[in-house]
N, C-alpha and C positions, 0 to 999 in steps of 0.2 A: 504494500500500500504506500502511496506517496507522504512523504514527510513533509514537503513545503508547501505555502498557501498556493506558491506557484504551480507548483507542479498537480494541485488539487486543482485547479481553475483550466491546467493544462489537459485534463485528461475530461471534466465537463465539456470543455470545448470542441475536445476530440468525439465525445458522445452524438454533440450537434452536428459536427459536419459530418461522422459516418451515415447519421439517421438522414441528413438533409443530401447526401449525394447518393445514397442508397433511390431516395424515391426520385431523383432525377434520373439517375440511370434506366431505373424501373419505366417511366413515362417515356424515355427514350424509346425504349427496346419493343415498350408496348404501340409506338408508331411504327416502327420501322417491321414489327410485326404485320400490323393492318396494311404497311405499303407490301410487302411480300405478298400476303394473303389475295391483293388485288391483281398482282402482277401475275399469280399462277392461275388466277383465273381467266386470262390473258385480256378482259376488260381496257384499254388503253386509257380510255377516259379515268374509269375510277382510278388508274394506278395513278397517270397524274394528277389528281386532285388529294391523293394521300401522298404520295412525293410531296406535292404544296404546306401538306401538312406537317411532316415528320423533315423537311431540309431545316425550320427554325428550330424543333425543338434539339435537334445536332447542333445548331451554330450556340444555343444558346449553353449547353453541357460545357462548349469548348469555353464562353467568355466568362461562364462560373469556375471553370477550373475540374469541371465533375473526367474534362474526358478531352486527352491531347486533341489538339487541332489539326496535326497530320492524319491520327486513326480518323477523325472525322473527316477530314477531307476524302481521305480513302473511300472512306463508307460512300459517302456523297454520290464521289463518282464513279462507283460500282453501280448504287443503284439507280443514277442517273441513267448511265447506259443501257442497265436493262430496262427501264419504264421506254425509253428510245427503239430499243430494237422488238419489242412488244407492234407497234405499227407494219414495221420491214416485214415482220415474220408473219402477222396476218395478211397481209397485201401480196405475199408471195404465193 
């Protein structure tokens, strides 16, 4: 157990942000779930309007610190490109 006042305030603190990046991650994952779910149903429309919806909650993970800004970029543009080739691939 912590002996300093600091070190007691350090480990509150730590309580907060694990519980406070936990349901950020959580909200993330649960977008980027629903953009999936639309993508394999191969809908073009619905996938982009859940893209529309899950690119802020990504950017915004990255400007709280919940979640590097390279992995998000990544993400981004994975599943940019799949909401993209969803079109190609019907049209062929």
């Amino acid at each position: 157990m912590a002996n300093t006042a600091s070190a007691r305030k350090r480990i509150r603190q730590n309580v907060k942000r694990v519980a406070r990046n936990k349901a950020r991650k959580s909200r993330v994952r649960s977008f980027v779930r629903k953009l999936e779910e639309a993508i394999a149903t191969g809908d073009k429309a619905a996938a982009q309007e859940a893209f529309r919806a899950a690119q802020p909650e990504l950017q915004r993970a990255v400007t709280k610190g919940t979640l590097h800004a390279n992995t998000v970029a990544r993400k981004v543009s994975r599943l940019s490109a799949r909401v993209k080739s969803l079109g190609t691939t019907a049209a062929s």
